[in-house]
N, C-alpha and C positions, 0 to 999 in steps of 0.2 A: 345185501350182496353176499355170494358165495364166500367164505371164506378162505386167502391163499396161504402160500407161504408165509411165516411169520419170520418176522425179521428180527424179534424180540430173542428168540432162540439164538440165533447166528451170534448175538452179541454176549449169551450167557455162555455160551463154550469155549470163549477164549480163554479164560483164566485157567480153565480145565486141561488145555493143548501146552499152556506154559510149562506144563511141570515136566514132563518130559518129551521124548526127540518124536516118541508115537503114539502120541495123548490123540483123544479126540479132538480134530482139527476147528479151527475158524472159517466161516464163509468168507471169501475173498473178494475184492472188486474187481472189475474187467479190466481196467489197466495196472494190475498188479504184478505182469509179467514184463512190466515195460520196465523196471528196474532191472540198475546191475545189478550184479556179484558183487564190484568193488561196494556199491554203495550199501548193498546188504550188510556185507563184513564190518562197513564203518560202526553198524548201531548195533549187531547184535553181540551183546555184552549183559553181563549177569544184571549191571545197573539198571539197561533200555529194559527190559523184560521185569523186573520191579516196577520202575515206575509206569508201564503198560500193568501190569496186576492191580497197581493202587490205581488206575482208572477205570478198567475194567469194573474195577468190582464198585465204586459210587455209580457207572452208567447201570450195574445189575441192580442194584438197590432202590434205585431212584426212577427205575423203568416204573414203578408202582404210582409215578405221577401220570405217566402216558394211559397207563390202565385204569385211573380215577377218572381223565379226560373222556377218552374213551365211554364211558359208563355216560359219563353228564351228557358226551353229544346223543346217545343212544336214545336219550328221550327227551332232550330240547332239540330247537329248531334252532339254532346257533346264529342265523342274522334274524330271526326275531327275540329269543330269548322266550324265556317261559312265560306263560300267559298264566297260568292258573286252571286251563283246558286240558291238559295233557292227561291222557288213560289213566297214566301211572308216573310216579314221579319216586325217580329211583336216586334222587339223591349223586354222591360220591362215593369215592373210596377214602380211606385216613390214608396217611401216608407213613413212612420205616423214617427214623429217627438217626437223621445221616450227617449231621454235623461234624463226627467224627473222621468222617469218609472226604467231607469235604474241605475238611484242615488238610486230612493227608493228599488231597490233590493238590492245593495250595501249596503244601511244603514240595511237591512231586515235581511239580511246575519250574522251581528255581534248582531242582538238582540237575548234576551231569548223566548222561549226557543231553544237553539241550537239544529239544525235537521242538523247532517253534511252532511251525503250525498244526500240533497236536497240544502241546501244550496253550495255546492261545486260545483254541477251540473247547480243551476242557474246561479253563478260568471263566472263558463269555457262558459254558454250559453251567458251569456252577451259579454262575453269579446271579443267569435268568431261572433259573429253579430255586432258590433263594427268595427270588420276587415273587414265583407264583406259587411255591406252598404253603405259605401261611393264609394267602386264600381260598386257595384247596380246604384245609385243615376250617379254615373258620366256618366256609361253605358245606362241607359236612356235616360240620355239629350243627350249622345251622338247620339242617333236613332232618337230622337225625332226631333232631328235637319238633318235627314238622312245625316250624315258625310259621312256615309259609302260609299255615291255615288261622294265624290271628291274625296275619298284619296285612293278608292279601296280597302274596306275592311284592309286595315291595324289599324287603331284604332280598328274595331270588332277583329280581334285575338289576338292584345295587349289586350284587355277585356276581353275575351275568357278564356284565360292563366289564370289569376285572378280570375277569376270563379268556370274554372275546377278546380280549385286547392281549394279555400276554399269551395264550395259549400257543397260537401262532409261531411266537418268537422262539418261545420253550423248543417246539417240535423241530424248529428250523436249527437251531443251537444242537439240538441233543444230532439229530442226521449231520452237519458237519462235524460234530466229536466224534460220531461214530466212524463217519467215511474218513477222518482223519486217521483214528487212530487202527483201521483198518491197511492201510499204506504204510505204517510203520509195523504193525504186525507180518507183512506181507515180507518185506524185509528181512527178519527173522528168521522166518520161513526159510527163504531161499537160501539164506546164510548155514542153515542148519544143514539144508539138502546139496548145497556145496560142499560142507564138512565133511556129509554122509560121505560124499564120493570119495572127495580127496580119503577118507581113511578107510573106504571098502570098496569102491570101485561102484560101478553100475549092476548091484546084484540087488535081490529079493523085499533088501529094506528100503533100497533106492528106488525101486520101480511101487512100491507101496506108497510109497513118500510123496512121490509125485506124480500117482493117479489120482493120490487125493486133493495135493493141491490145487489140479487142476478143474477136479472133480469140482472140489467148493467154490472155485470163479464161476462155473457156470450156473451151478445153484445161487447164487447170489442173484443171478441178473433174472431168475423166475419172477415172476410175477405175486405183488402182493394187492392186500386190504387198500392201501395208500397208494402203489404203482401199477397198474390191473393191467396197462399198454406194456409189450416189450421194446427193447429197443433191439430191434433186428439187426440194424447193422452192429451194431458193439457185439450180440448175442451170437452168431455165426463163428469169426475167430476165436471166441472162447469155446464155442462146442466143436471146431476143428481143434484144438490144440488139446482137449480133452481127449478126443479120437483117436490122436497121434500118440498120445501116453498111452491108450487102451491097446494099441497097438503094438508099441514095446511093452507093455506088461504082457501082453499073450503069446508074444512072440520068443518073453522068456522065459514066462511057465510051460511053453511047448520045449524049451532045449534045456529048460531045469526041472524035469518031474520033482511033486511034492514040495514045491518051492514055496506054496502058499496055503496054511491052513483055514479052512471052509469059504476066504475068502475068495480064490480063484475065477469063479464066474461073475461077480461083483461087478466088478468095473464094467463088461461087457452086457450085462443086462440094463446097467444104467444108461448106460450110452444107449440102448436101442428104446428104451423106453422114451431118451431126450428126442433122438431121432423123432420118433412119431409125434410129440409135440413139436417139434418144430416145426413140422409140417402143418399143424390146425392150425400154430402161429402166425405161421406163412401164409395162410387163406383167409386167416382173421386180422394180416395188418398189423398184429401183435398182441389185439388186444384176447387176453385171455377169456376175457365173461364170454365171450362169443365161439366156444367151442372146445376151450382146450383147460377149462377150469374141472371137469370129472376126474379127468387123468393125474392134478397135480398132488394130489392126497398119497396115491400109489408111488408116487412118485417119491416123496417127501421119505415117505416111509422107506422104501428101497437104500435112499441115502443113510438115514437115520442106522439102517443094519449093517449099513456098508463102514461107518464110522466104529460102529461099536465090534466089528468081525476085524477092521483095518490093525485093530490093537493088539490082537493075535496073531496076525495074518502070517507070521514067518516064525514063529515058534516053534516050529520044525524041521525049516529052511534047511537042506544040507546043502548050499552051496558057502 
């Protein structure tokens, strides 16, 4: 299958937007705009953004088991398991030595302020990554050492069995810590961009602020490896509400020349590019392999420049 949007990225930038108000942003989910203000203001606190950094950074570290997975399905057949047939037999990946990581999400877990279902979702993610990388790790040296060509594939299906069985859970665990603690990042977010205003008003870093946020909803809801269908309807309001920001940002680099350095065309080119996929989306039902997977590459990349220009973007703002 083509390769889409990686959703492994979205989760590695968060740690990097924590540090300051116009870091490079997080991909956001589609009901991330359904929060207040008040309830934003409740969590964004020096504390919630710690203990979101001590998560962050066990889910970046430990993505290295998704990627070992990954590799194994690549060349087993995952409801037969390896026969001893296969072309090539490419083994696993080792994995990063994260004990450390997962004390501090344990300790992360019981501090203030309490986020339950973030913290509830990291503890079940810790606890089923726990269970499946010492099989990882064993499965490895196993290949590594090609066992598999004394014993005749018997150690590989004793492995297999272990795999199929937790891998599942793993993937399923790691996607609700993720979309968890995506919703409290969201949060943040708006807590920040409320800030903004309340102490500048709706000018140059405000309208930057929140094309991006907008920007990353919709990016989120592209289509990946694992999600290749879109969901049209959730995908619509989030690419109107991007529209709508593109709109007041252009509305006020036309009445504030030089408001926005290199970044000024940005938003508006993205948004025509989303346009035009949505349209093969809309013909394809959602599903992307069916028309609209050449585009997302360019696509990808557009964003990717739009993040990294968004952190200048007003460095010469004279409003």
């Amino acid at each position: 299958m083509r390769s889409f949007l990686s959703k492994a990225l979205a989760t590695a930038a968060i740690a990097i937007l924590m540090q300051g108000p116009l870091a490079a942003p997080i991909l956001l989910p589609a009901t991330a705009f359904a929060q207040s203000a008040t309830a934003a203001e409740d969590v964004a606190s020096d504390e919630a953004i710690d203990k979101m950094n001590t998560y962050v950074d066990f889910l970046n570290r430990s993505l290295r088991a998704s990627e070992s997975l990954q590799r194994y399905e690549s060349w087993v057949d995952m409801k037969k398991g390896p026969t001893g047939k296969e072309r090539n037999v490419y083994g696993l990946y080792s994995l990063y030595d994260v004990r450390d990581k997962i004390a501090a999400v344990e300790e992360a877990a019981k501090a203030e302020p309490k986020l339950p279902e973030l913290d509830a979702a990291m503890l079940a993610y810790a606890q089923t990554y726990q269970q499946l990388a010492p099989v990882i790790e064993k499965a490895n040296k196993y290949y590594e050492r090609q066992d598999y060509k004394s014993d005749k594939m018997e150690g590989a299906k004793a492995f297999h069995k272990e795999i199929a069985a937790l891998a599942p859970v793993f993937e399923e665990h790691r996607e609700a810590a993720d979309a968890a603690l995506r919703v409290e990042k969201v949060k943040v977010d708006l807590a920040s961009l409320n800030a903004l205003e309340k102490a500048e008003g709706k000018k140059s870093r405000w309208h930057v602020r929140n094309v991006m946020l907008r920007a990353e909803a919709i990016m989120e809801l592209l289509p990946s490896n694992e999600k290749p269908v879109v969901d049209m309807v959730a995908f619509k309001p989030v690419l109107d509400a991007y529209a709508s920001a593109v709109r007041e940002f252009d509305d006020y680099a036309i009445e504030h020349p030089d408001s926005f350095h290199v970044f000024e065309s940005a938003p508006a080119s993205l948004l025509s590019k989303l346009r035009d996929i949505d349209e093969k989306l809309q013909k394809a039902k959602g599903d992307a392999r069916k028309g609209a997977s050449r585009d997302l590459d360019w696509l990808v990349n557009d964003y990717n420049m739009m993040v990294t220009t968004s952190q200048s973007a007003t460095t010469f703002a004279k409003d």
